[in-house]
One Martini backbone bead per residue (centre of mass of N, CA, C, O) as a GRO file, in nm:
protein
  131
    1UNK     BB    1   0.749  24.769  21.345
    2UNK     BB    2   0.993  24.725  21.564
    3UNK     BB    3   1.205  24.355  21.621
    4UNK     BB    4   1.467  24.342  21.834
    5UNK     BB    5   1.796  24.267  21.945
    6UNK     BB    6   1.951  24.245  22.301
    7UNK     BB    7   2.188  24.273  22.507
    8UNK     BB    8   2.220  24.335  22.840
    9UNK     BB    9   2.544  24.377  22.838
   10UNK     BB   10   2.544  24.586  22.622
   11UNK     BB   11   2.661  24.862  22.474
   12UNK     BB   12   2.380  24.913  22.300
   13UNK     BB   13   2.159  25.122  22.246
   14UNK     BB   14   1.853  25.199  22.327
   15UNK     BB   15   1.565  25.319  22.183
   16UNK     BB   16   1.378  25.544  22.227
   17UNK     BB   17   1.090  25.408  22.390
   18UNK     BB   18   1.165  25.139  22.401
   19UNK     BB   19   1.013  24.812  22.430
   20UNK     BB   20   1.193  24.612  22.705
   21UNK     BB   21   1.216  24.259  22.693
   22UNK     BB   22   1.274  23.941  22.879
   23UNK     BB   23   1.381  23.655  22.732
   24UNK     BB   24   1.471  23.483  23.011
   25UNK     BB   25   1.457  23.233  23.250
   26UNK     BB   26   1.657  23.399  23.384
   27UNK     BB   27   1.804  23.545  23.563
   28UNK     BB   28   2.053  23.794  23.557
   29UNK     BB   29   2.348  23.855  23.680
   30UNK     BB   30   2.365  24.139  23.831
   31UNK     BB   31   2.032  24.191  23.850
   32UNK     BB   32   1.820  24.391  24.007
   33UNK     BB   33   1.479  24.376  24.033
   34UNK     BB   34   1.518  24.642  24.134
   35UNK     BB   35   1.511  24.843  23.838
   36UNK     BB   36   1.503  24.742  23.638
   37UNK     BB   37   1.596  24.806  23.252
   38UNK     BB   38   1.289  24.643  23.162
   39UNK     BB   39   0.908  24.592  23.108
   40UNK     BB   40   0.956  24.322  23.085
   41UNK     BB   41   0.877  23.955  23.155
   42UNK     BB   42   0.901  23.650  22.902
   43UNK     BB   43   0.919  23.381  23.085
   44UNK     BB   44   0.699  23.187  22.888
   45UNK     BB   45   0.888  23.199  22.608
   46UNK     BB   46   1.070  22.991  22.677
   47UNK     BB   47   1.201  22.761  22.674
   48UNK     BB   48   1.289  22.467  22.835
   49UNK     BB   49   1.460  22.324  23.009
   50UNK     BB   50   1.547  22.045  22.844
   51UNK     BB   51   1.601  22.178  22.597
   52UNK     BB   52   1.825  22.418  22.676
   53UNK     BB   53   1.994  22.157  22.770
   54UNK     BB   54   2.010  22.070  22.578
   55UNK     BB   55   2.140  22.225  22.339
   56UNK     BB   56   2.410  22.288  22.558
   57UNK     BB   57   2.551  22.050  22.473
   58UNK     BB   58   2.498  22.100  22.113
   59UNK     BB   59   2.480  22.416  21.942
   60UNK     BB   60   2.547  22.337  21.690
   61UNK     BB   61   2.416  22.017  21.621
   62UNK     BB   62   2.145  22.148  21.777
   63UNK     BB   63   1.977  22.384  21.589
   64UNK     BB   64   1.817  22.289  21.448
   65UNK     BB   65   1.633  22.143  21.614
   66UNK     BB   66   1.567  22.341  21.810
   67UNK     BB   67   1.388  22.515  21.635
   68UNK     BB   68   1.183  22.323  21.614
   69UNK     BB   69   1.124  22.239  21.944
   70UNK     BB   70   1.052  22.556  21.997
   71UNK     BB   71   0.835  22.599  21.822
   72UNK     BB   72   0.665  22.399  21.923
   73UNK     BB   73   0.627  22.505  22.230
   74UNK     BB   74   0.484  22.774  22.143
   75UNK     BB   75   0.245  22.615  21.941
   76UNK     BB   76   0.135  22.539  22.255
   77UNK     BB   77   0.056  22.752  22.370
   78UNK     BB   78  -0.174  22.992  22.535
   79UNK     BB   79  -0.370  23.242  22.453
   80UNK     BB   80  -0.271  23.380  22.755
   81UNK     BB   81   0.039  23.411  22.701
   82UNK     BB   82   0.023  23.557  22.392
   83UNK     BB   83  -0.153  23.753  22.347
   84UNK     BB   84  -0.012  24.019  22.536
   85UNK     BB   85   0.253  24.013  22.363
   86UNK     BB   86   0.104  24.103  22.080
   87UNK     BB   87  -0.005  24.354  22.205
   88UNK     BB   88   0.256  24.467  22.279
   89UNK     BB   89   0.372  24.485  21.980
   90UNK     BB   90   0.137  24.650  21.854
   91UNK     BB   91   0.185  24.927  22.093
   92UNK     BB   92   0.485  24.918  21.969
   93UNK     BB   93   0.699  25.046  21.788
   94UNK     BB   94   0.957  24.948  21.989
   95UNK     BB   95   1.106  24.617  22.019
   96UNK     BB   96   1.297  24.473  22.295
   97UNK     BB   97   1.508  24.153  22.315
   98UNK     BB   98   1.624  24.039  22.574
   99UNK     BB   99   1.982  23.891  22.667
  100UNK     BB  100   2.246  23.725  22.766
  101UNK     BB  101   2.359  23.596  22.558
  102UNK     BB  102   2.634  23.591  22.338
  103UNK     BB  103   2.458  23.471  22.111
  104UNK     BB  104   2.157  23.605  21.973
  105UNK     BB  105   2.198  23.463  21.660
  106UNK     BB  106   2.195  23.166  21.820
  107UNK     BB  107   1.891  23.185  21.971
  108UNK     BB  108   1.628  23.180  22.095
  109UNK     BB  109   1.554  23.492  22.019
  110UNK     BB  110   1.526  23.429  21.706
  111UNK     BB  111   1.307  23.217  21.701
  112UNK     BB  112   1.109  23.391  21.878
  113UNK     BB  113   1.115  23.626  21.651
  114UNK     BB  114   1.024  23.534  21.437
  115UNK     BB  115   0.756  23.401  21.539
  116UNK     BB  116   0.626  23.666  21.609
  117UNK     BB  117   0.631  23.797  21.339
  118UNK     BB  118   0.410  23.583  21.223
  119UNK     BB  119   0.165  23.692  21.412
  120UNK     BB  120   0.204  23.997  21.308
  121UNK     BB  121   0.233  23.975  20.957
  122UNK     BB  122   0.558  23.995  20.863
  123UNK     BB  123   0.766  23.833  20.916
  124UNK     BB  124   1.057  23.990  20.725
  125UNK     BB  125   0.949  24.272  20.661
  126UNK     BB  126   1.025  24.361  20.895
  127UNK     BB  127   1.273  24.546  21.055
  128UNK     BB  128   1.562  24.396  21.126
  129UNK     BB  129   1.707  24.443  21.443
  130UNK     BB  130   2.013  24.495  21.603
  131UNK     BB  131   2.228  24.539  21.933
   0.00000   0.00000   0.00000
């Protein structure tokens, strides 16, 4: 199982066959929904809006407290949420977290791929690719 991470924006392509799916709580600008370029959004695991604006008011200085409360709201989740994550990453050799961020191992999506890997009994043991 291979857990990486991709922009939307980005340059570099997606891994034939990868299941890619969009992890921000926002649709991003300038794609229509009709004919999307990625097999799922799971907008239920992104931060809280609250979170999300506190965090951007001073992404450096809280990074830290960040990736705790983003952990907390995760892992009070009901798992009617989680549970189908679980199981796509599980039937997929290769899952894509797209997100529109311009630094994607500054966000949420890193935090939240830890995440999924321990779920998913992994650790950092999987292989950790970055698009």
């Amino acid at each position: 199982m291979d857990l990486q991470i991709g922009r939307i924006y980005g340059d570099e392509p997606v891994p034939p066959g990868a299941y890619c799916v969009l992890v921000d709580r926002l649709w991003p600008r300038g794609v229509r929904k009709e004919g999307a370029p990625w097999d799922a959004w799971w907008k239920d695991l992104t931060p809280s809006d609250a979170l999300r604006r506190w965090f951007h008011q001073d992404p450096e200085g809280r990074w830290e407290g960040f990736q705790r409360r983003y952990r907390e709201e995760l892992d009070a989740l009901d798992t009617e949420v989680t549970a189908p994550v679980l199981e796509a990453c599980r039937e997929h050799e290769t899952v894509v977290l797209l997100t529109a961020a311009r630094n994607p191992e500054r966000s949420h999506v890193r935090v939240l791929r830890q995440w999924l890997l321990e779920r998913l009994g992994g650790g950092e043991g999987l292989r950790r690719g970055a698009l």
